[in-house]
C-alpha positions in Angstrom: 0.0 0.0 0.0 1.3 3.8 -1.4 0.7 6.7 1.1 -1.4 9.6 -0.8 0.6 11.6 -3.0 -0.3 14.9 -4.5 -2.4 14.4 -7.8 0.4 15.5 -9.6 3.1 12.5 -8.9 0.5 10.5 -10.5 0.0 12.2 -13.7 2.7 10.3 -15.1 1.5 6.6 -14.1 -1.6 8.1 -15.4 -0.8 9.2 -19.0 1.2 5.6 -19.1 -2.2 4.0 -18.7 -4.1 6.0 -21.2 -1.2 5.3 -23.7 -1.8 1.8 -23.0 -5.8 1.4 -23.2 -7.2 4.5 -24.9 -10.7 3.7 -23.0 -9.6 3.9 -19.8 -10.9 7.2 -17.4 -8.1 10.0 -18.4 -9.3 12.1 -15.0 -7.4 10.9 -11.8 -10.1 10.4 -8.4 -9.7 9.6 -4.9 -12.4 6.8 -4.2 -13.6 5.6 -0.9 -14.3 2.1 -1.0 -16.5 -0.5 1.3 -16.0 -4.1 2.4 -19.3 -6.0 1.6 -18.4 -8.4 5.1 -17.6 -6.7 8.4 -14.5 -6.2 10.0 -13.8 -9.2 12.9 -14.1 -6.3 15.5 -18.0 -5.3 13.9 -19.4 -2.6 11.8 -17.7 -1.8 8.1 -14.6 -0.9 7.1 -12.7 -0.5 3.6 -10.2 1.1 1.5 -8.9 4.4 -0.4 -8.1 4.2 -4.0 -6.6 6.0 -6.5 -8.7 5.7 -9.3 -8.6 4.9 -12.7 -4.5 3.5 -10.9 -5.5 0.9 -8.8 -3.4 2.2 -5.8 -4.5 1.6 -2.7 -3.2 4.7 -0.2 -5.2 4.2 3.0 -7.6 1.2 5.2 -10.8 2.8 7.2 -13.0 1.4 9.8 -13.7 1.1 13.4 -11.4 3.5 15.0 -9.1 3.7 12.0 -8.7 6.1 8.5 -5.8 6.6 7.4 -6.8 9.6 5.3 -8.5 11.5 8.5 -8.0 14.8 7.9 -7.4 14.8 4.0 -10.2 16.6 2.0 -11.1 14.4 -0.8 -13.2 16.6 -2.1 -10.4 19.4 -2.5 -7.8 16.7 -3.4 -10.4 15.3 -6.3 -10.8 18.8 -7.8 -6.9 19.0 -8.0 -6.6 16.1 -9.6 -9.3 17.2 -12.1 -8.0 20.3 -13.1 -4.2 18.5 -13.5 -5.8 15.6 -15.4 -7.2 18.4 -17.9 -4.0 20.4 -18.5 -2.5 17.0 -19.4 
């Protein structure tokens, strides 16, 4: 598992992808993700993603989020307006 990286580290990974399979998404999100089972300790848990990448930069769930404090929102709008000027 990466740490998050600004949106712009992954520009490069990104562009390698596009070269390599025209159809896939050319703009760069920060996805949330949810484990259909429960964690052993109860209640749900899951897993940030860099998306169209495939990198997985943080676990949340019962006491845990390894992106607290990070606005994904903020970061996804970043990464938009990079992915663009590419």
């Amino acid at each position: 598992m990466d740490t998050l990286k600004d949106p712009s580290e992954y520009l490069p990974a990104l562009a390698a992808a596009c070269k390599r399979d025209p159809h896939a998404s050319q703009k760069l999100t920060l996805e949330k993700h949810t484990n259909r089972h429960p964690a052993t300790v109860g209640g749900p848990w899951g897993w940030y993603e860099v998306h169209p990448l495939g990198i997985e930069v943080g676990y949340w769930g019962v006491g845990k989020d390894d992106l607290k404090g990070i606005d994904i929102g903020a970061w996804n709008a970043r990464a938009e307006r990079l992915s663009k000027e590419e």
